[in-house]
LOLO-709814 format. One record per atom (N, C-alpha, C): residue number from 1; residue in one letter; chain; atom name; z, x, y. Coordinates in pm, whole numbers. Last residue first. Example, Ala and Ser with C-alpha at 12.3 -4.5 7.8 and 13.67 -1.06 7.14 Angstrom:
@i->2, aa->S, ch->A, at->N, Z->708, X->1285, Y->-225
@i->2, aa->S, ch->A, at->CA, Z->714, X->1367, Y->-106
@i->2, aa->S, ch->A, at->C, Z->787, X->1290, Y->3
@i->1, aa->A, ch->A, at->N, Z->780, X->1319, Y->-569
@i->1, aa->A, ch->A, at->CA, Z->780, X->1230, Y->-450
@i->1, aa->A, ch->A, at->C, Z->780, X->1320, Y->-330
END
This chain:
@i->34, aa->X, ch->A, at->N, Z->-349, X->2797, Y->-2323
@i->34, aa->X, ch->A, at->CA, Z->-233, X->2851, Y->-2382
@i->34, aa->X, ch->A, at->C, Z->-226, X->2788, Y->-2535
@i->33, aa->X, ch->A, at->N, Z->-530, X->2588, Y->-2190
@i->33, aa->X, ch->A, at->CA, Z->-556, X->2741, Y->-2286
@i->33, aa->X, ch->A, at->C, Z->-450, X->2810, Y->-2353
@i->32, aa->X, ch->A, at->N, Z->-327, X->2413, Y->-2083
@i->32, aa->X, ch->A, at->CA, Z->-442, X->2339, Y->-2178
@i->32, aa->X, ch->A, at->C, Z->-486, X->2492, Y->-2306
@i->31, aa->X, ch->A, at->N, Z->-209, X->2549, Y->-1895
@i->31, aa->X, ch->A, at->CA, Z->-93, X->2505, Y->-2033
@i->31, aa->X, ch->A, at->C, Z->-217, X->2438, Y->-2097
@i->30, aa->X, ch->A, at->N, Z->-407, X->2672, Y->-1721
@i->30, aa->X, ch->A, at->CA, Z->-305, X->2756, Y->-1810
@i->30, aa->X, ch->A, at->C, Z->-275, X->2659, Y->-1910
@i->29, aa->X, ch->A, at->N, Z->-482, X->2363, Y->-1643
@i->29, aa->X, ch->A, at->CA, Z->-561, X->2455, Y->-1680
@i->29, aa->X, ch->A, at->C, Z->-514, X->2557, Y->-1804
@i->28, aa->X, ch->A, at->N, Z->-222, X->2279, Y->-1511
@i->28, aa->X, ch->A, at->CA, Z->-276, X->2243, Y->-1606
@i->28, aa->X, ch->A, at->C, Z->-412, X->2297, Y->-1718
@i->27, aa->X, ch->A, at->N, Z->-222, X->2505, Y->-1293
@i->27, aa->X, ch->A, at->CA, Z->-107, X->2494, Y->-1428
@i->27, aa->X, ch->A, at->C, Z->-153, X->2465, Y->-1529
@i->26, aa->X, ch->A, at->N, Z->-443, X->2478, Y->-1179
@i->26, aa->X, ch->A, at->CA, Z->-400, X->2584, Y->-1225
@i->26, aa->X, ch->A, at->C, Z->-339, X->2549, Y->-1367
@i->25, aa->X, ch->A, at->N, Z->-375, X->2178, Y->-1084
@i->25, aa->X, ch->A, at->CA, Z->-512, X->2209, Y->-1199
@i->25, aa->X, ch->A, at->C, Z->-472, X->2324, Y->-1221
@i->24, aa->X, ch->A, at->N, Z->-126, X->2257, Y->-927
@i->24, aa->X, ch->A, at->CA, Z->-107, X->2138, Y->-1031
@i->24, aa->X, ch->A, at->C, Z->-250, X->2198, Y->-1160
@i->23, aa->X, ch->A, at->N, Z->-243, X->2391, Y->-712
@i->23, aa->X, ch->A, at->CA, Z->-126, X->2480, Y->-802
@i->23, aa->X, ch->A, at->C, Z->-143, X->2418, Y->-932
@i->22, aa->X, ch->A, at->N, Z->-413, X->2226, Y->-609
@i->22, aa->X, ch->A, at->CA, Z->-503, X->2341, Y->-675
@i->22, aa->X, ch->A, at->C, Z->-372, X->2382, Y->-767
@i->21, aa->X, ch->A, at->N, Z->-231, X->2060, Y->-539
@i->21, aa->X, ch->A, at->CA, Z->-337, X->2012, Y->-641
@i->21, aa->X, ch->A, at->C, Z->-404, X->2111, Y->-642
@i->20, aa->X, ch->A, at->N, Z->-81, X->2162, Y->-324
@i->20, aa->X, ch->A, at->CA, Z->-8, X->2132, Y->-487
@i->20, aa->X, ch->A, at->C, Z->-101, X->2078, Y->-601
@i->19, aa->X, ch->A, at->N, Z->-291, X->2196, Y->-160
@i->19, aa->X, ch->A, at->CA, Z->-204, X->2329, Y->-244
@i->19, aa->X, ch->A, at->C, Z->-160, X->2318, Y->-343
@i->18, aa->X, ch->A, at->N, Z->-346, X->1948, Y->-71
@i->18, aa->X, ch->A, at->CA, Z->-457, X->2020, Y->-125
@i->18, aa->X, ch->A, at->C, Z->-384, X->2150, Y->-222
@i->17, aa->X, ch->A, at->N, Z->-85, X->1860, Y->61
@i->17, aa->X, ch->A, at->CA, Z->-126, X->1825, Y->-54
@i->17, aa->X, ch->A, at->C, Z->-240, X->1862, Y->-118
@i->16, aa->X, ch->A, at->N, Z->-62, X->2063, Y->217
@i->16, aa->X, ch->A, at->CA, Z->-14, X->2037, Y->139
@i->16, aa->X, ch->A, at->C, Z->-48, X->1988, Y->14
@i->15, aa->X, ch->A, at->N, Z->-297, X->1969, Y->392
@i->15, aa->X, ch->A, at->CA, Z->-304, X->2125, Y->346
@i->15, aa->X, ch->A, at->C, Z->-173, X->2111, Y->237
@i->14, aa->X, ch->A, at->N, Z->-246, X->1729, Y->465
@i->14, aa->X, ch->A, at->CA, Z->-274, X->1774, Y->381
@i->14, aa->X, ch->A, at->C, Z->-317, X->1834, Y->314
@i->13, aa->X, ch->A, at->N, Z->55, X->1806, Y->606
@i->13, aa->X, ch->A, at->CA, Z->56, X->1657, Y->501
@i->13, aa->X, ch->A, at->C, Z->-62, X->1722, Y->421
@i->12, aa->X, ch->A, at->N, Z->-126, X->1905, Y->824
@i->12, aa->X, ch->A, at->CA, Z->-48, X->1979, Y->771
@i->12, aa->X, ch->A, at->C, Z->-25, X->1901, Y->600
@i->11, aa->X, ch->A, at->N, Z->-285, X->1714, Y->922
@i->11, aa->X, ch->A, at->CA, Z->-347, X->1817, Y->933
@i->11, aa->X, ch->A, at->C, Z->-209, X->1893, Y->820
@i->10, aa->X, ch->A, at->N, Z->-41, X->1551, Y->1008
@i->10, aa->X, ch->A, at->CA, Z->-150, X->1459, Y->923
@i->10, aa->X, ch->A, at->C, Z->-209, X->1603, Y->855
@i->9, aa->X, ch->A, at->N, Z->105, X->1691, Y->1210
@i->9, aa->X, ch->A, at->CA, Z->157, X->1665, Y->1100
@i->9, aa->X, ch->A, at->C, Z->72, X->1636, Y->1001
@i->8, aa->X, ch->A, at->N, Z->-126, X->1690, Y->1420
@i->8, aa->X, ch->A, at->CA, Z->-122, X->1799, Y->1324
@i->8, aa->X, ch->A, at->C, Z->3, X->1750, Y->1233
@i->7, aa->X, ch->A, at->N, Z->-128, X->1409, Y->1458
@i->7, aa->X, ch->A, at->CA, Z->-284, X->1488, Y->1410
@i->7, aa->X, ch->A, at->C, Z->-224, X->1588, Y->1319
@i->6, aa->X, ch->A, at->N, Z->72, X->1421, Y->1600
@i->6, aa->X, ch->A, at->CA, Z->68, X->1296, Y->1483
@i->6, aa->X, ch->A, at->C, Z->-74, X->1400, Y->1389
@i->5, aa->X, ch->A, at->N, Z->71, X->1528, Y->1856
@i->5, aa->X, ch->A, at->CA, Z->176, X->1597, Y->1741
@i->5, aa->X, ch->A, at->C, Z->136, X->1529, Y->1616
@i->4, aa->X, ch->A, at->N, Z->-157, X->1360, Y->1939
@i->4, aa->X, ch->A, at->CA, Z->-136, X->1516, Y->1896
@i->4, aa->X, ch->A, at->C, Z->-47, X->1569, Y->1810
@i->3, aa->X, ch->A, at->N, Z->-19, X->1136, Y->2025
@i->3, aa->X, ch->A, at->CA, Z->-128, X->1172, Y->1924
@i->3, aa->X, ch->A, at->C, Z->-178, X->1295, Y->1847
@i->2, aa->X, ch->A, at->N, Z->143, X->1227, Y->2171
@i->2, aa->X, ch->A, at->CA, Z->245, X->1198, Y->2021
@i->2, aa->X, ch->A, at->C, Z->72, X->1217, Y->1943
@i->1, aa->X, ch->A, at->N, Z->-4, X->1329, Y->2375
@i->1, aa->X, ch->A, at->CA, Z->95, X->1422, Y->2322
@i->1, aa->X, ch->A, at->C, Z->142, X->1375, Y->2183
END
């Protein structure tokens, strides 16, 4: 059960952190062409 709950926090952590690094290269992308 904790292993489980532990997985999907981990699982979540880093769908996160995959989001703010596509948002992050976006940005950076935009403010490089701008």
């Amino acid at each position: 059960m904790d292993f489980s709950l532990n997985a999907t926090r981990t699982r979540f952590v880093i769908r996160e952190i995959l989001a703010h690094a596509r948002f992050n290269r976006l940005f950076q992308s935009k403010l490089f062409h701008a």
